[in-house]
ZAMARGU-4260 file (C-alpha; in steps of 0.2 Angstrom, whole numbers, plus 5000, padded with zeros to 4 digits):
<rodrens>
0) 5000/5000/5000 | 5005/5017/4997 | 5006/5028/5012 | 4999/5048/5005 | 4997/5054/5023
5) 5004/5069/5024 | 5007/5074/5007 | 4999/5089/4997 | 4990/5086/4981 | 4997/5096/4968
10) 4980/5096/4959 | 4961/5096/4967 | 4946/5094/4956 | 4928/5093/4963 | 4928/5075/4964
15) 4949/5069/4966 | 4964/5073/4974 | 4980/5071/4964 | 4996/5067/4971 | 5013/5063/4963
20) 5015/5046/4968 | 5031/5046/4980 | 5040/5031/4974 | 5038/5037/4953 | 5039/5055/4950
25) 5033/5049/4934 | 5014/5043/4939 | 5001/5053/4945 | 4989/5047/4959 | 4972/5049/4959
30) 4959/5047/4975 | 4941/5051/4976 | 4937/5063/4992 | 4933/5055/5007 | 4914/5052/5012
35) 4911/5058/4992 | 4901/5044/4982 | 4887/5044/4997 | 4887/5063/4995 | 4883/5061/4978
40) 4872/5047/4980 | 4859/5056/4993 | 4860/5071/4980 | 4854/5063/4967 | 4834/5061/4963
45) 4827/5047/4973 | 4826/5034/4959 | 4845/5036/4959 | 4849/5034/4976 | 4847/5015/4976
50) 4861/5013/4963 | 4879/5007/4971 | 4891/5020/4975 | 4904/5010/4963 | 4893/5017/4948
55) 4897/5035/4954 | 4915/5028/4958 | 4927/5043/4945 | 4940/5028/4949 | 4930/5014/4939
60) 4921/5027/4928 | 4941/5030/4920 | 4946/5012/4922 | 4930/5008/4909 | 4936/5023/4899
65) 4952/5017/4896 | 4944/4999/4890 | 4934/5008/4877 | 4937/5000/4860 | 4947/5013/4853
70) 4960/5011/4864 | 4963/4993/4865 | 4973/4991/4848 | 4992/4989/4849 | 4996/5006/4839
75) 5008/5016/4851 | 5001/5031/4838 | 4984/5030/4851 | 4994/5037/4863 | 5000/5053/4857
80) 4987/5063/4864 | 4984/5053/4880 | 4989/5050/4897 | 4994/5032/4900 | 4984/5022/4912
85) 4993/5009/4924 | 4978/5001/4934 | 4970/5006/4952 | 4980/5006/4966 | 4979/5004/4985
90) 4984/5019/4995 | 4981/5025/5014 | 4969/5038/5004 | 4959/5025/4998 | 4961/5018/4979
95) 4968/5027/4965 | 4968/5028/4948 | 4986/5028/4942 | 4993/5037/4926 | 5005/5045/4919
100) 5010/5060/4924 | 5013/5073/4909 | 5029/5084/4913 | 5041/5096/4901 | 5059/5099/4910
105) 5053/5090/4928 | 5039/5102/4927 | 5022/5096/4928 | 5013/5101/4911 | 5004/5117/4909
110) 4985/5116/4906 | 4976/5121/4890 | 4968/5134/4902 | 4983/5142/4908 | 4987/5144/4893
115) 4975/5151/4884 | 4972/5164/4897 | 4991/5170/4897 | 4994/5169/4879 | 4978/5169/4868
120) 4970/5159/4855 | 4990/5158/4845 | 4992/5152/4829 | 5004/5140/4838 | 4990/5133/4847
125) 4977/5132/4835 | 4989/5122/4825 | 4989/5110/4841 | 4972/5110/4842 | 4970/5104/4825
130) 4982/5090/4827 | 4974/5083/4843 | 4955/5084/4834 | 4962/5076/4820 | 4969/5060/4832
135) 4951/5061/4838 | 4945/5062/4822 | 4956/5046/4816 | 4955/5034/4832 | 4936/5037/4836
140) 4943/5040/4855 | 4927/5045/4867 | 4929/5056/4880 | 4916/5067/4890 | 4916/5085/4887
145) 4934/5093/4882 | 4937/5108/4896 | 4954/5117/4893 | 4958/5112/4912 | 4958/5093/4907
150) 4968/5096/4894 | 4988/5098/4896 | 5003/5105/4884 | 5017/5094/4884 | 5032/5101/4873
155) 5037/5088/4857 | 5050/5094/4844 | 5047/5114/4846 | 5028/5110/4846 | 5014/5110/4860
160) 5004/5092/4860 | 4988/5092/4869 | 4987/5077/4881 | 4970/5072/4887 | 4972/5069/4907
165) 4954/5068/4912 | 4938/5068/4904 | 4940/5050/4895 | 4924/5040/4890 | 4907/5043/4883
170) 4893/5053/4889 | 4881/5047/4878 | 4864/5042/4886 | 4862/5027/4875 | 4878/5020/4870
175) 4878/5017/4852 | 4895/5026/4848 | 4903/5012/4859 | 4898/5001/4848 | 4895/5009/4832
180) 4909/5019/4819 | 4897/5031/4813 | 4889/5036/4828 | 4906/5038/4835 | 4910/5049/4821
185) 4893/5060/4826 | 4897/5059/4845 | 4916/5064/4842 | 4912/5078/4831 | 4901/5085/4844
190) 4912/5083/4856 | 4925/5096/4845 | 4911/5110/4842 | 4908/5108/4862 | 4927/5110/4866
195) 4927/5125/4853 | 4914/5132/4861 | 4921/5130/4879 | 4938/5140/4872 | 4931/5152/4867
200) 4916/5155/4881 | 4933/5154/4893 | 4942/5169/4880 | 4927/5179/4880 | 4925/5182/4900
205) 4911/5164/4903 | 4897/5173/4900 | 4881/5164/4897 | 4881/5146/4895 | 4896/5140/4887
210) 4886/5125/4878
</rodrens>
C-alpha cells in the first residue's frame, strides 16, 4: 500500500485529489474525496439513490474509459494525445487511479487553460488543436466534454501536444457510439464543436452558458 498521509496534492478537482506518487515522480495518483460517492448518491433524485456507490466511483468510471474499443489496439500512435493508464492502486487515501504524469523539463505540464488565458488563442495553438481533433477524428477515441483544464501541453520537437488527462469515456445516454463507427464519428464531432465552444466562452469572459 501506498502511504499519502501527509502529502499535498498538487492538483484538486471537485471529485479527486492528485498526488505525485512518492516512489515514481513519473505517475500521478488519483483518490476520490473521502465520504464523496454517498454525497453524491443522497443528492441525486430518489430513483438514483438505490444505485451502488461503485457506479458513481470517477476511479471505475476511468478504468471503463480506458477499456473503450478505441484504445485497446496495439498502435503506440493512440497514445499521442493521452495519458497512459497503469491500473487502480491501493493507497492510505483509499484507491487510486494511476497514470501517467505529463511533465516538460521536471515540470508538471501546463494546462490548456493556463494557457490560453496568458497567451491567447496563438496560431501556435490552434495548430495543436487541429492535430489533437484530427487524432480524435482518426481513432474514434470517446471522452466526455473537452474543458481546457483537462487538457495539458506537453512540449514535442518545438511544438505544444495536447494530452487528454481527464475527461475519458462517453457521455452518451444510449451508447451506440461504443459500439458503432458512425455514431462515433457523430458523438466525436460534437464533442469538438463543444470544446470549441468551451475555448472560446473561457476567451470571452464565461458569460452565458458555454454550451
Amino acid at each position: 500500500m501506498i502511504d499519502l498521509d501527509g502529502l499535498t496534492p498538487f492538483a484538486e478537482g471537485g471529485n479527486r485529489k492528485c498526488f505525485i506518487h512518492p516512489d515514481n515522480p513519473d505517475r500521478c495518483l488519483k483518490v476520490i474525496h473521502p465520504g464523496l460517492l454517498k454525497k453524491i448518491r443522497n443528492n441525486k433524485p430518489w430513483y438514483k439513490r438505490f444505485r451502488s456507490l461503485e457506479s458513481f466511483d470517477d476511479n471505475l468510471r476511468e478504468e471503463e474509459a480506458y477499456n473503450q474499443k478505441a484504445l485497446r489496439s496495439n498502435n503506440p500512435k493512440i497514445w499521442k494525445h493521452l495519458a497512459k493508464w497503469y491500473g487502480k492502486t491501493e493507497t492510505s487515501l483509499g484507491i487510486a487511479s494511476e497514470t501517467e504524469l505529463i511533465k516538460n523539463d521536471n515540470q508538471i505540464a501546463e494546462t490548456l487553460e493556463s494557457y490560453l488565458f496568458k497567451n491567447g488563442l496563438t496560431d501556435e495553438i490552434k495548430d495543436s488543436i487541429e492535430n489533437f481533433h484530427h487524432w480524435l477524428r482518426n481513432n474514434l477515441v470517446l471522452t466526455k466534454n473537452l474543458i481546457p483544464h483537462n487538457l495539458v501541453l506537453k512540449k514535442e520537437n518545438n511544438s505544444l501536444n495536447i494530452k487528454i488527462i481527464d475527461g475519458l469515456g462517453s457521455q452518451a445516454f444510449i451508447p451506440f457510439p461504443s459500439y458503432s463507427n458512425f455514431f462515433a464519428k457523430r458523438y466525436v464531432e460534437r464533442r469538438i464543436e463543444l470544446m470549441w465552444n468551451r475555448i472560446n466562452w473561457d476567451l470571452s469572459g464565461r458569460k452565458g452558458n458555454w454550451k
